[in-house]
C-alpha angles and dihedrals in degrees: 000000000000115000133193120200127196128164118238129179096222151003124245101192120189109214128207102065084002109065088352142055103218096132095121097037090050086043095055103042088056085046095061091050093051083051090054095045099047095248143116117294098207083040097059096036082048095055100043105050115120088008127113119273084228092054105043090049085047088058100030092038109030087160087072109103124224094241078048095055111084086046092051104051089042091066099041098055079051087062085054096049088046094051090055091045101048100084105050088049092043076049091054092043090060095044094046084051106037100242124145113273106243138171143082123278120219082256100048089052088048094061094041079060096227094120131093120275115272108269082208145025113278097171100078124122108275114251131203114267082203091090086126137040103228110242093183128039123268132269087212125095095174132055138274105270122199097227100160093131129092119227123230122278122276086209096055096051103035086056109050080042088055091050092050096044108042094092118188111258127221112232116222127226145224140176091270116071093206089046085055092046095046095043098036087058100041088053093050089053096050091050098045084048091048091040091052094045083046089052092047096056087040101054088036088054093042098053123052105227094168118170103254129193105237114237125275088029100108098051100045096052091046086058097054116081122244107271092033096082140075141166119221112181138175084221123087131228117285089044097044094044092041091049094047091044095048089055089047088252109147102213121236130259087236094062120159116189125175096261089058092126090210081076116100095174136012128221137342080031105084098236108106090056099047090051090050095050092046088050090057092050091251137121106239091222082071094040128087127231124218104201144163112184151051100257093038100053097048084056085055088051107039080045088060101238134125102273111203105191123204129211094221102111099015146047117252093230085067097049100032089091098044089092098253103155091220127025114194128163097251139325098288081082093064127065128200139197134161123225119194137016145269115333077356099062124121129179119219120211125204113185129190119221 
């Protein structure tokens, strides 16, 4: 297989699809909001992926105040976290109980054939993640997962769970008409509103949307010297923290999440990037970026660094025209080492294409 090497100073990693597999949980926590809103669930998740939190709630939710806004996107990136959480603590529950173990894994749910189609190839020949012997220690505390797979669609099942779970209910009467009217409607409202919460718990305990570290990850951070590394994420805080965390990836101490308030724009603007590289005491035209989407990879470019591009939550016909200078399935095709040391440090890059 053809390789190509070049020498960098630093990493700039996006997270979520990049270091991270969040896609369901994100999925579903957009999904939630479309349903809400009255709008398409695949339209709106469509729409958000790769986009800041703060943004998308700006367009989809122009009644939040500025003042609002923090608040607001807080507790919406807690819905994400709980929706990839749900599963494994309605799974304690059983065991600590007794009760039988039931649900669906993103597997089982692939070969019923009820997900959504794979962004990327998953069929490929599997490759070694040992392309580099670790100098430092590592910043994991879990294990490599094999996440190349894409879990089914929020919007799907949500939607099929409302349908079933929306009954008819009976008005009742009294001696006034306008009393009838006015209770009968007011007790169709709560119960929609209960039966849709309902519907909700029920779909986000039966569907293992776990947090999962993309393949490759582990290995390639554990290659890059202290100091040579940064995150820079569309997602905020609590989410970004909380995602890393749950994959047993320590975060960086160049983080760059979406409410830092140094950020004028978010991606595709290059902004987050820039900001990362400065932080590290870089210049991003000498730096690296790890990405995984449009939007993302458009920030790498515009930001002049060297924008590697990887196939794990979408499809390479869709990324192969963003500009990266190399597009590979996932990290395992790139290989890192680092030559030198202290101010003197470079890394050197071999990609397989």
């Amino acid at each position: 297989m053809p390789s190509t090497t070049f020498r960098a100073d630093a990493v700039l990693f996006d997270m979520d699809g990049t270091l991270t597999d969040s896609i369901a949980a994100v999925e579903a926590a957009w999904g939630a909001v479309a349903v809400d809103l009255g709008l398409d669930p695949e339209t709106v998740i469509a729409a958000t992926h790769g986009k800041r939190a703060v943004d998308n709630l700006a367009f989809y939710r122009p009644e939040i105040k500025p003042h609002e806004m923090d608040a607001a996107v807080e507790a919406f990136e807690r819905t994400i976290l709980d929706f990839a959480d749900s599963f494994k603590k309605r799974e304690a529950r059983r065991r600590s109980s007794g009760e039988p173990l039931v649900g669906f894994s993103a597997r089982a749910v692939l070969d019923s054939g009820e997900s959504t189609p794979p962004l990327s190839d998953t069929s490929a020949s599997s490759r070694s993640d040992s392309f580099c012997t670790p100098s430092l220690p590592s910043s994991f505390s879990s294990n490599d997962s094999t996440a190349g797979v894409r879990r089914p669609s929020f919007a799907t099942r949500l939607s099929d769970m409302l349908a079933s779970a929306l009954p008819e209910v009976s008005p009742v009467f009294d001696e006034s008409p306008e009393s009838n009217y006015t209770t009968s409607n007011a007790q169709k409202e709560k119960a929609a509103a209960a039966d849709v919460e309902a519907a909700r718990e029920a779909e986000a305990d039966a569907i293992d949307r776990s947090i999962r570290i993309l393949p490759g990850v582990k290995d390639m951070i554990a290659c890059i010297p202290e100091g040579r590394y940064a995150v820079a994420t569309s997602g905020a805080k609590t989410y970004a923290y909380g995602a890393m965390t749950r994959v047993g990836i320590t975060p960086p101490p160049v983080t760059i999440t979406a409410d830092d308030k140094r950020l004028k724009a978010g991606k595709p603007a290059p902004d987050p990037f820039l900001l990362a590289a400065s932080c590290l005491g870089f210049d991003a035209k000498h730096c690296v970026v790890f990405e995984d989407s449009p939007s993302g990879i458009r920030a790498g470019v515009a930001s002049g660094a060297t924008v590697i591009a990887v196939c794990t939550s979408h499809e390479r016909s869709k990324i192969e025209g963003c500009g990266a200078l190399f597009v590979v399935e996932d990290m395992r095709s790139v290989r890192c080492v680092a030559e030198g040391a202290g101010t003197g440090t470079r890394l050197v890059f071999t990609v397989e294409h």
